[in-house]
NUKETI-214831 format. One line per field, with one value per atom (N, C-alpha, C, O, CB): residue number from 0; chain; atom name; y, z, x. Coordinates in nm, 4 decimals, decimal comma, always signed. Atoms other than C-alpha are relative to their C-alpha. Glycine has a CB too. Layout:
REM residues N
i <- (NUM ...)
ch <- (A ...)
at <- (CA ...)
c2 <- (Y ...)
c3 <- (Z ...)
c1 <- (X ...)
END
This chain:
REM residues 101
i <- (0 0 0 0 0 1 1 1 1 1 2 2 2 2 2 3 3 3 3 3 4 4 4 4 4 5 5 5 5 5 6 6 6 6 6 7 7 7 7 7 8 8 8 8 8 9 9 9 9 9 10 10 10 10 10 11 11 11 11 11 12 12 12 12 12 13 13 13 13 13 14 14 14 14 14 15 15 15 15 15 16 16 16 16 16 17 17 17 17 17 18 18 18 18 18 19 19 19 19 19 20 20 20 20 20 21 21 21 21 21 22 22 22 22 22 23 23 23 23 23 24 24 24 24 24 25 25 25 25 25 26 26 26 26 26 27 27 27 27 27 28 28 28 28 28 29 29 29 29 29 30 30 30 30 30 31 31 31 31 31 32 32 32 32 32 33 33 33 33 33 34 34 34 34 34 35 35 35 35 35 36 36 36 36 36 37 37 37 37 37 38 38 38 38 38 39 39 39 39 39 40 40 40 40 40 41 41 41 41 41 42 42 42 42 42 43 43 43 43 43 44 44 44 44 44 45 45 45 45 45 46 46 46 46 46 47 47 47 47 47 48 48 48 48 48 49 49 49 49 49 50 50 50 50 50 51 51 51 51 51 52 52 52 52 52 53 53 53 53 53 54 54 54 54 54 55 55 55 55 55 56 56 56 56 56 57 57 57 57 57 58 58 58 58 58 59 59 59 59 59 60 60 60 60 60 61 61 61 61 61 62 62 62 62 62 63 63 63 63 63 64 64 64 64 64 65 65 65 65 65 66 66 66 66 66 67 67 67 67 67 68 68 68 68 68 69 69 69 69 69 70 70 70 70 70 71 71 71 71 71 72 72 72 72 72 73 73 73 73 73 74 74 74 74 74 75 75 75 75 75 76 76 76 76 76 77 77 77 77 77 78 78 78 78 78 79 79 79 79 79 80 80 80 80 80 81 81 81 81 81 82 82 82 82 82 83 83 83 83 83 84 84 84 84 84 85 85 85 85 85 86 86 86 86 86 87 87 87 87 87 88 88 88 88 88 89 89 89 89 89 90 90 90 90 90 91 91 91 91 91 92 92 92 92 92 93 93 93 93 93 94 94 94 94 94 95 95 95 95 95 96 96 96 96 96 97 97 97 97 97 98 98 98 98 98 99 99 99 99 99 100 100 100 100 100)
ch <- (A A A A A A A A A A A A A A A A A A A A A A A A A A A A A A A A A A A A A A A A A A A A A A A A A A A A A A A A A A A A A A A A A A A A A A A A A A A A A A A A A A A A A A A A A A A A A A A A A A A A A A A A A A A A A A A A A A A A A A A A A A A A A A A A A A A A A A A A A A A A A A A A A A A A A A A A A A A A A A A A A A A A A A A A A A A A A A A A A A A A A A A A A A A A A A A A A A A A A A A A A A A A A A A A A A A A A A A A A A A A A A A A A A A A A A A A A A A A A A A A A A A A A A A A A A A A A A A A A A A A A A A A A A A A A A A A A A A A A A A A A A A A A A A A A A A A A A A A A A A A A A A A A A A A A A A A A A A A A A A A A A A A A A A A A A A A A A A A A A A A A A A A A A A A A A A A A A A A A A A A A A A A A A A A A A A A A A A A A A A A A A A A A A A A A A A A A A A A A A A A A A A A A A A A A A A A A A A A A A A A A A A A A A A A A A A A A A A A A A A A A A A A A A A A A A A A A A A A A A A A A A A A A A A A A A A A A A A A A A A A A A A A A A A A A A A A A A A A A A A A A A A A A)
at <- (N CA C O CB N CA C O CB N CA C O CB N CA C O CB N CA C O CB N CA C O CB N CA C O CB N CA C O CB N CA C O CB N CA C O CB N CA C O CB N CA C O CB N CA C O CB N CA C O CB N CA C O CB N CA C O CB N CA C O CB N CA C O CB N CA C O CB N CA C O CB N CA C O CB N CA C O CB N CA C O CB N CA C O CB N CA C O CB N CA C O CB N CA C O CB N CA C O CB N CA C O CB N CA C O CB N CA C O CB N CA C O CB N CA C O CB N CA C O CB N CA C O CB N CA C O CB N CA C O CB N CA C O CB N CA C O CB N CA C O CB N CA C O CB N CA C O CB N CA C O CB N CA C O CB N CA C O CB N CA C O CB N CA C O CB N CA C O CB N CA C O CB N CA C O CB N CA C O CB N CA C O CB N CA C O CB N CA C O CB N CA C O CB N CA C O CB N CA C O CB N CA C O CB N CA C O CB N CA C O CB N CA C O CB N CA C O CB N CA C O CB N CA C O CB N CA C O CB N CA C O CB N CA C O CB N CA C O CB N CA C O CB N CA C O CB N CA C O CB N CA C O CB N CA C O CB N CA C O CB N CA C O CB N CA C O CB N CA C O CB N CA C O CB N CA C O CB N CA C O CB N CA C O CB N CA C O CB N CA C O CB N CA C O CB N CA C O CB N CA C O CB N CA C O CB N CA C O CB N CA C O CB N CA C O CB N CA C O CB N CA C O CB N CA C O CB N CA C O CB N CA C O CB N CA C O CB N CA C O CB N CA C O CB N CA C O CB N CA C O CB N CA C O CB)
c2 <- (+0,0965 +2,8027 -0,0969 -0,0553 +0,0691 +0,0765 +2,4720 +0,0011 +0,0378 -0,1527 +0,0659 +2,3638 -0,0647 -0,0613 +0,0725 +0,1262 +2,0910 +0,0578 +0,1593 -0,1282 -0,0087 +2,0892 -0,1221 -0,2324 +0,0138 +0,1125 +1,8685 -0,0404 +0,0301 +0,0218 +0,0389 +1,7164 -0,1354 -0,2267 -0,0159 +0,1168 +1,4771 -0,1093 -0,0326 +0,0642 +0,1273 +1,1821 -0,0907 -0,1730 -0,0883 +0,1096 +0,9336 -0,0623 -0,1777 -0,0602 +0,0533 +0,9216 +0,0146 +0,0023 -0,1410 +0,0056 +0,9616 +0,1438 +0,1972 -0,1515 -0,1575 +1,2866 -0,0661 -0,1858 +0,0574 +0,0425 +1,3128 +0,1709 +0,2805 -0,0096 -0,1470 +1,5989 -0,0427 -0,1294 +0,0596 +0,0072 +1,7027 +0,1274 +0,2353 -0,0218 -0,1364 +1,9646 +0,0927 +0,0616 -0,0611 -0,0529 +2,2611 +0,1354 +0,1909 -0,0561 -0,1363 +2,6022 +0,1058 +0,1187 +0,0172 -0,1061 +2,8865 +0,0500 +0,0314 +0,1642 -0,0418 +3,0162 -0,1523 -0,1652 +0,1016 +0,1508 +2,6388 -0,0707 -0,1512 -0,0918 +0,0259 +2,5989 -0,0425 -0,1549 +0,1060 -0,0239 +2,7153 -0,1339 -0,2355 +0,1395 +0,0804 +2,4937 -0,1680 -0,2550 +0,0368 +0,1630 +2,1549 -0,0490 -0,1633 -0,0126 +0,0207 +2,2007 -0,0455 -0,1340 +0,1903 -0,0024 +2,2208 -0,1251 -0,1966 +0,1434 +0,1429 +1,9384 -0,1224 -0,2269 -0,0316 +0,1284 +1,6940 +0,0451 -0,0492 -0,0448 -0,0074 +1,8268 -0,0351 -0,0951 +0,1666 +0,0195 +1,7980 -0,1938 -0,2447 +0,1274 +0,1618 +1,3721 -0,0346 -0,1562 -0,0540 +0,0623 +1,3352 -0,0161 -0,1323 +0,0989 +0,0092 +1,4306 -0,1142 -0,1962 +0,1380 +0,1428 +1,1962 -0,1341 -0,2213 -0,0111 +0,1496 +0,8901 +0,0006 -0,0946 -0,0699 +0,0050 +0,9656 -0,0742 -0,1819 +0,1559 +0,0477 +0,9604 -0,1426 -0,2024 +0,0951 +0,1005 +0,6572 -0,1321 -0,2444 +0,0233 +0,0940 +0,4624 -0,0289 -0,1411 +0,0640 -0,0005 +0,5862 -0,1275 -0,2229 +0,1341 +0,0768 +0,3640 -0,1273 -0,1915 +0,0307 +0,1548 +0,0281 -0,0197 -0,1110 -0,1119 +0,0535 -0,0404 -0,0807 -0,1927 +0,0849 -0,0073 -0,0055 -0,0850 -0,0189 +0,2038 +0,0803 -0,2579 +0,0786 +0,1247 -0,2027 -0,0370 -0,1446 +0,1710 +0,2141 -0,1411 -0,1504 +0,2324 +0,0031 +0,1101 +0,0614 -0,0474 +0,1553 -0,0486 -0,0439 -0,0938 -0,0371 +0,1155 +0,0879 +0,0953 -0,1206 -0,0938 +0,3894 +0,1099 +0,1972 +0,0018 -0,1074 +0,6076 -0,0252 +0,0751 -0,0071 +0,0190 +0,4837 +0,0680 +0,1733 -0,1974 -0,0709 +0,5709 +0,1003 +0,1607 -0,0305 -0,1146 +0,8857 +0,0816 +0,1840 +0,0070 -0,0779 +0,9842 -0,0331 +0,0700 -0,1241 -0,0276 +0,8565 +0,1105 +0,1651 -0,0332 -0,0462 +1,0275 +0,1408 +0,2189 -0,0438 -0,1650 +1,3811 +0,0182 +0,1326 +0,0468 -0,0222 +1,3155 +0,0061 +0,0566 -0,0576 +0,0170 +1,2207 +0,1715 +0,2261 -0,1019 -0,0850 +1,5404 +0,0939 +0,1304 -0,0011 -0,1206 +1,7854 -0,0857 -0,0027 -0,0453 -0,0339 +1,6224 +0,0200 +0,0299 -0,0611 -0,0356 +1,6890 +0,1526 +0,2114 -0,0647 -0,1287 +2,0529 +0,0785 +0,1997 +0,0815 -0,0229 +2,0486 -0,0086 +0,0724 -0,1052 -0,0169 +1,9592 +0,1003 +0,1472 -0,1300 -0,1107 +2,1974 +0,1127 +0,1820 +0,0099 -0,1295 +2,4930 -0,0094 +0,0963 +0,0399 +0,0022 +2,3646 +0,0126 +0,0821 -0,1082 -0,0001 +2,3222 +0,1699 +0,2317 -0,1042 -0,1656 +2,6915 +0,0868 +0,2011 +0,0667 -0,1194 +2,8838 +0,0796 +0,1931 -0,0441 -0,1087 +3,0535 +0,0618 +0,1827 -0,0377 -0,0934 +3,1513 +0,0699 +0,1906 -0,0394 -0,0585 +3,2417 +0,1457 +0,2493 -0,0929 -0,0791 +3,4592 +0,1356 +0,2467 -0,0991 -0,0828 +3,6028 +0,0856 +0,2062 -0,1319 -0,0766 +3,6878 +0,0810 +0,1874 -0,0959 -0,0743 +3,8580 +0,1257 +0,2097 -0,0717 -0,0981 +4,0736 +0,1171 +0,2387 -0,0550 -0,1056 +4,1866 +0,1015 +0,2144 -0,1012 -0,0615 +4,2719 +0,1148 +0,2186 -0,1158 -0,1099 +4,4959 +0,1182 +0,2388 -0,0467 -0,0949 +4,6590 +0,0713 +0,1936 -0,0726 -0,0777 +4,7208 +0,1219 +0,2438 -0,1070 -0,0550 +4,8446 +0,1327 +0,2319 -0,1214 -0,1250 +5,1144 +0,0843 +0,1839 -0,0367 -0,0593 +5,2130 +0,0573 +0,1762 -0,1134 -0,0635 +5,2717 +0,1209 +0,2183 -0,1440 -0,0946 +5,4592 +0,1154 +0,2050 -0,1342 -0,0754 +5,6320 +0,1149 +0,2308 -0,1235 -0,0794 +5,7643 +0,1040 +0,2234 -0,1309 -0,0954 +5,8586 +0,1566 +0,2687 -0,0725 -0,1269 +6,0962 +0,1157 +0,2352 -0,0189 -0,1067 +6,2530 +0,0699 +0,1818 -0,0685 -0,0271 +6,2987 +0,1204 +0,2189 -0,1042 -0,1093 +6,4743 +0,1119 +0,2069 -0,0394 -0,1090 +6,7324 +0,0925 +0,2129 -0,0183)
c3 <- (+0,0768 -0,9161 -0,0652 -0,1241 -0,1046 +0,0332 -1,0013 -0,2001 -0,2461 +0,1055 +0,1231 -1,4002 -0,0350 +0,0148 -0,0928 +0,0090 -1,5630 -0,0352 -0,1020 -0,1269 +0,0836 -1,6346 -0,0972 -0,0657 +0,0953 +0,0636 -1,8981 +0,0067 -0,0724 -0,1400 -0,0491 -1,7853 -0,0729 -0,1162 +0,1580 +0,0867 -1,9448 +0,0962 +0,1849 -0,0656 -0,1001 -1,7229 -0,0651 -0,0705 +0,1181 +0,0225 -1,8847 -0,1137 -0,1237 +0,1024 +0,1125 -2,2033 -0,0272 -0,1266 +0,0174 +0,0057 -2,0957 +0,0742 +0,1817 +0,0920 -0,0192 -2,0827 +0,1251 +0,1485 -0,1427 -0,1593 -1,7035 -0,0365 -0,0786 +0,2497 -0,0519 -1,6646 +0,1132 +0,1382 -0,1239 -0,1133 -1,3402 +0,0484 +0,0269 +0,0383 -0,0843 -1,1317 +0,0837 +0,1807 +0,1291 -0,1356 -1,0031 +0,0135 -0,0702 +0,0026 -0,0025 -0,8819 -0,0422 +0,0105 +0,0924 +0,1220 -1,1351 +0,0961 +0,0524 -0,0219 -0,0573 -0,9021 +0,0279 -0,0085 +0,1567 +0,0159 -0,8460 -0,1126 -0,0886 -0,0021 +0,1062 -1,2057 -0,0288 -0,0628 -0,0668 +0,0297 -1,2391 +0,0704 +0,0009 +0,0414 -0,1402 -0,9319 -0,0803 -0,0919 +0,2046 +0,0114 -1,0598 -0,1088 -0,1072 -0,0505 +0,1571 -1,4560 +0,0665 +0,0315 -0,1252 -0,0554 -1,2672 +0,0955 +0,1004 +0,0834 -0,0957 -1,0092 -0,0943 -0,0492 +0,1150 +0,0849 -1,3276 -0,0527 -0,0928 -0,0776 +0,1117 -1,5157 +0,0789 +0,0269 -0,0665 -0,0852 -1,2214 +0,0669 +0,1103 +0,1254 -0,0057 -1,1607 -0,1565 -0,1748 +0,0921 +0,1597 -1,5687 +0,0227 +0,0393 -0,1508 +0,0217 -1,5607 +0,1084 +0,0745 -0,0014 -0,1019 -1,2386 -0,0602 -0,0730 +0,1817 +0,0370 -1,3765 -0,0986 -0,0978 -0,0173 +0,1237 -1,7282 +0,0317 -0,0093 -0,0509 -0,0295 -1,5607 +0,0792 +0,0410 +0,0560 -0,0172 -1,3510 -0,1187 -0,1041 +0,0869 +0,0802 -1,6465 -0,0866 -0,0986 -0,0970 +0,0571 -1,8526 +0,0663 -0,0113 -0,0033 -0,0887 -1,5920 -0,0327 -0,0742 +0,1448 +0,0884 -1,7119 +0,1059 +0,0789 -0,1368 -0,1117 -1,3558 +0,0483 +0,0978 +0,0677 -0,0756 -1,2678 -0,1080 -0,2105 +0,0209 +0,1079 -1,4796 +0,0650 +0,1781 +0,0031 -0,0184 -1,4963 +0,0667 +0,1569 +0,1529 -0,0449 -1,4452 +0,1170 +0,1779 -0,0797 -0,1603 -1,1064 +0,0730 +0,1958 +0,0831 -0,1085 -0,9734 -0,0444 +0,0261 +0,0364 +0,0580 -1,2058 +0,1080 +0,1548 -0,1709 -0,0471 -1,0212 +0,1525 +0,2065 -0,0544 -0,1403 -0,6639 -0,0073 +0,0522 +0,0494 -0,0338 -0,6921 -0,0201 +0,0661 -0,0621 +0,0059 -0,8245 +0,1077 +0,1522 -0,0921 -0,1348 -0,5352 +0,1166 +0,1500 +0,0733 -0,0354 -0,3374 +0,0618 +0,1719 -0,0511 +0,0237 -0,4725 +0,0211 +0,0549 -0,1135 +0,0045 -0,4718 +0,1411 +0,1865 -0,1159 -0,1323 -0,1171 +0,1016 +0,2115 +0,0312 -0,0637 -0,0108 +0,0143 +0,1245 -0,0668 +0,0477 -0,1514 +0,0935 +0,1826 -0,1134 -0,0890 +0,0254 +0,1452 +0,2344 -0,0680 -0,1155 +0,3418 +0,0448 +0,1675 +0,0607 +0,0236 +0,3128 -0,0017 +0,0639 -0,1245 -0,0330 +0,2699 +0,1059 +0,1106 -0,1484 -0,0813 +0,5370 +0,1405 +0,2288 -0,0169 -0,1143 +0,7683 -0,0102 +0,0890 +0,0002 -0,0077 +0,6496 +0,0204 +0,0365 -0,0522 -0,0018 +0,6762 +0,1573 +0,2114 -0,0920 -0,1024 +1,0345 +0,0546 +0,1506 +0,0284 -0,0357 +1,0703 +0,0045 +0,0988 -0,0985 -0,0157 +0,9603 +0,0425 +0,0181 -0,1120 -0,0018 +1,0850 +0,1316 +0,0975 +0,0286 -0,0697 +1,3624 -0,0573 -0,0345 +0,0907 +0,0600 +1,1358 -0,0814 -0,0735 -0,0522 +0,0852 +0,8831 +0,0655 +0,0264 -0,0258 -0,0885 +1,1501 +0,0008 -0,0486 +0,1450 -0,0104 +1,2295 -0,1072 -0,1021 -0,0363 +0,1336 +0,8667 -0,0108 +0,0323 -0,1375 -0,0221 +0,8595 +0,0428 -0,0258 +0,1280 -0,0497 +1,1143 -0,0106 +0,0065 +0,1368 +0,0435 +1,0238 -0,1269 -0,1399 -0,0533 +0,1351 +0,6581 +0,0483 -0,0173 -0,1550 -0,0212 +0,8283 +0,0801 +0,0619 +0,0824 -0,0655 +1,0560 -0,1178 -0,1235 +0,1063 +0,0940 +0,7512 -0,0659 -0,0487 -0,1189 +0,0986 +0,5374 +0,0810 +0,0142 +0,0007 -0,0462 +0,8001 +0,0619 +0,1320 +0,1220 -0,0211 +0,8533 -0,1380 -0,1518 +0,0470 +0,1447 +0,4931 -0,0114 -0,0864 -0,1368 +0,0926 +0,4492 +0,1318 +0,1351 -0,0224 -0,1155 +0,7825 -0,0332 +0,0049 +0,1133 +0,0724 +0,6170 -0,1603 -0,1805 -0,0460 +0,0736 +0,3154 +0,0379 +0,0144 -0,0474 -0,0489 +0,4764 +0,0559 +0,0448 +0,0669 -0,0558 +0,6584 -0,1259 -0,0989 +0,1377 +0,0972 +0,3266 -0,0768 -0,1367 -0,0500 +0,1130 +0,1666 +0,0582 -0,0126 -0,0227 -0,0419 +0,4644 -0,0415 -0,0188 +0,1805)
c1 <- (+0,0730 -1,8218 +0,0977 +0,1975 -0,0875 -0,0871 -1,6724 -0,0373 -0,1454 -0,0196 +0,0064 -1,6110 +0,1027 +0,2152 -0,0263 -0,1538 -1,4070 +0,1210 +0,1405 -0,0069 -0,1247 -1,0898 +0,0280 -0,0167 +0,1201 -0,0421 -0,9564 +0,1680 +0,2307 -0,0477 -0,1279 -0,5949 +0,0447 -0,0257 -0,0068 -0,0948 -0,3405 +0,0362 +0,0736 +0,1549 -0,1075 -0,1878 +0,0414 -0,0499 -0,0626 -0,0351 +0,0054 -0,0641 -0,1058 -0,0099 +0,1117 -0,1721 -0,1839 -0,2556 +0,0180 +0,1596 -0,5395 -0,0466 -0,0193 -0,0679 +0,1009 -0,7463 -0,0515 -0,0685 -0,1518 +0,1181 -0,9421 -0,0881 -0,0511 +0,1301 +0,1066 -1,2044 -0,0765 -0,1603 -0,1290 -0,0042 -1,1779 -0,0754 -0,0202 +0,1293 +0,0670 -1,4654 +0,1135 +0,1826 -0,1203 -0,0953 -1,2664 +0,0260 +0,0971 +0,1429 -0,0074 -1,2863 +0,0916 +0,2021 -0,0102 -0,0185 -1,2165 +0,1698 +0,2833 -0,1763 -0,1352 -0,9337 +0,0792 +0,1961 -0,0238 -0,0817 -0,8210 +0,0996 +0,1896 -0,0999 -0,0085 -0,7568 +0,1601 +0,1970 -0,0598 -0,1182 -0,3794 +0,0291 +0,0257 +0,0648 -0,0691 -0,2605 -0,0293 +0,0570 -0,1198 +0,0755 -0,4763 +0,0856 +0,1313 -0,1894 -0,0736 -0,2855 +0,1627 +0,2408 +0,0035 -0,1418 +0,0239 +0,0137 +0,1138 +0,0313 -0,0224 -0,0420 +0,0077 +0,0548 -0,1382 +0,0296 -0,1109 +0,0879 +0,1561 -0,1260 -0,1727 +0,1883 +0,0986 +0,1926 +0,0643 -0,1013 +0,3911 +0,0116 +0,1150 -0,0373 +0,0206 +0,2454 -0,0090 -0,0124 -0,1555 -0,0084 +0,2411 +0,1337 +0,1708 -0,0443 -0,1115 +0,6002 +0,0883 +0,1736 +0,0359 -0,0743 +0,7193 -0,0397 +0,0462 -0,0661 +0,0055 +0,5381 +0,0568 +0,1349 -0,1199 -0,0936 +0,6979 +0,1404 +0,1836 +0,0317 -0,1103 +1,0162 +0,0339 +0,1345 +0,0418 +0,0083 +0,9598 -0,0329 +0,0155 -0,0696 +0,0502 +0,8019 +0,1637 +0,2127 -0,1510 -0,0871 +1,1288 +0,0938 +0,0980 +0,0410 -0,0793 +1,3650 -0,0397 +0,0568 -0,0139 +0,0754 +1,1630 +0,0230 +0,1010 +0,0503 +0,0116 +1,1779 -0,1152 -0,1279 +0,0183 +0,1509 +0,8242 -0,1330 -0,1499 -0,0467 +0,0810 +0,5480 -0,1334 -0,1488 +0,0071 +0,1789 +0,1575 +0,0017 +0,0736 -0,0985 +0,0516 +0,0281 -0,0490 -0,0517 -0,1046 +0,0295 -0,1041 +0,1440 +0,1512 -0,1602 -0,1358 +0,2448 +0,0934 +0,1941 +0,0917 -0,0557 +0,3881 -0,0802 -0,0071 -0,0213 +0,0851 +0,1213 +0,0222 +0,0688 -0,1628 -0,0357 +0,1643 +0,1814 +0,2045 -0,0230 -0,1528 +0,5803 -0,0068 +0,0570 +0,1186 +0,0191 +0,4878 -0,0592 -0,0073 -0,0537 +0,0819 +0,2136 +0,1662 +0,2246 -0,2153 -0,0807 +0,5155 +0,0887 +0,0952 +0,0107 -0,0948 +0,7952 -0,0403 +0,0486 +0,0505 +0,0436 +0,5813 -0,0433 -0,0399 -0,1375 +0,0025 +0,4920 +0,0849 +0,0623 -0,0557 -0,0934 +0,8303 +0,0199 +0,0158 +0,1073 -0,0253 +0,8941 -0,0445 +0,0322 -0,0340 +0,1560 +0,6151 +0,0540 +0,0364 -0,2644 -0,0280 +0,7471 +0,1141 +0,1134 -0,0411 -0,1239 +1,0911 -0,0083 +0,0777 +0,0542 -0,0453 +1,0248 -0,1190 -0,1402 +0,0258 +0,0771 +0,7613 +0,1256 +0,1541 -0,1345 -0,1396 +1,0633 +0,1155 +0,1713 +0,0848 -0,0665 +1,2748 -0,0029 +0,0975 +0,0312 +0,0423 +1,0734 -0,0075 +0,0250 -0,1388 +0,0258 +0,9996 +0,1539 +0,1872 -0,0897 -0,1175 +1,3308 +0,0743 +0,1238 +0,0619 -0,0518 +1,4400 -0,0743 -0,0358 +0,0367 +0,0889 +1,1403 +0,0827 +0,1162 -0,1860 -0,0938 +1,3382 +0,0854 +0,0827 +0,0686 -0,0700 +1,6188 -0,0616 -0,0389 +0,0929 +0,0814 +1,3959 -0,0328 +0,0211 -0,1232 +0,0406 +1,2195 +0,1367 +0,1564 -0,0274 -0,2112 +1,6191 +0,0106 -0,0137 +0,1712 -0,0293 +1,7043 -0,1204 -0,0759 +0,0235 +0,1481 +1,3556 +0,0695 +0,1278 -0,1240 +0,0118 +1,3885 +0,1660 +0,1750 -0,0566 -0,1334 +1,8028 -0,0299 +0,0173 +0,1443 -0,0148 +1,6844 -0,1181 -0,1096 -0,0355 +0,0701 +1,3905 +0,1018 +0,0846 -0,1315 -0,0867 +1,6767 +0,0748 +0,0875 +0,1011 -0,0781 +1,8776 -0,1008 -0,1008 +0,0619 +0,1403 +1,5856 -0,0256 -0,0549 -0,1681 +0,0801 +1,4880 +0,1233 +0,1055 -0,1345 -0,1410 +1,8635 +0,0216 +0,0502 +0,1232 -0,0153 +1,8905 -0,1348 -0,1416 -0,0161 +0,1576 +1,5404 -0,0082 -0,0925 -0,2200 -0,0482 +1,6656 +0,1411 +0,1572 +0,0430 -0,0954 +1,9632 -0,0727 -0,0948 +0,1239 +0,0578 +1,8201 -0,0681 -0,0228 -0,0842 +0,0267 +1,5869 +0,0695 +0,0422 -0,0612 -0,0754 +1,8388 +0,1103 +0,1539 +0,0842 -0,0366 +2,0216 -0,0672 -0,0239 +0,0009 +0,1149 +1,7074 -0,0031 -0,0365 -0,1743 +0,0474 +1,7015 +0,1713 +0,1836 -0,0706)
END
C-alpha cells in the first residue's frame, strides 16, 4: 500500500506516493539529489534550479552508468574470485572436520 512521503529538495518539501517497503530507498534517493544539487549550486557555476537539477540527474546518472560498466566489466572475475573463496571455504571446513575426528 502506497503513502506519502514528505522529502526535502533544495529548500522545498515534495510529498511523494510510495510503497511502505519503498520508503528507505526514496529518503535516500532525495538526500542523495538534495546533496548533488547543493554541491553544484555551491560552485556558483550553475544559475536557476532547473539547471541545478538537470546537472544533478546528470551527474547521478553519469554515475549509475559508470558502475553499470564496471560490474559488466568484472562479472567474470567476480564469478573467479567467487568460486576460489568457495574452494577455500570447503578446504578449511574440510580440514576442520577431520581435526574434530
Amino acid at each position: 500500500m502506497s503513502s506519502p512521503v514528505s522529502v526535502t529538495i533544495s529548500g522545498k518539501e515534495y510529498q511523494i506516493a510510495c510503497p511502505e517497503e519503498e520508503k528507505t530507498s526514496l529518503i535516500a534517493s532525495a538526500k542523495m539529489l538534495n546533496d548533488n544539487m547543493e554541491k553544484i549550486r555551491a560552485t556558483g557555476k550553475v544559475v536557476g534550479l532547473d539547471r541545478v537539477a538537470v546537472m544533478a540527474a546528470l551527474n547521478i546518472a553519469n554515475d549509475l552508468i559508470k558502475l553499470q560498466n564496471a560490474e559488466h566489466a568484472g562479472g567474470d572475475n567476480t564469478d573467479q574470485k567467487l568460486m576460489q573463496m568457495k574452494e577455500k571455504i570447503t578446504a578449511f571446513l574440510d580440514e576442520v572436520r577431520q581435526l574434530d575426528l
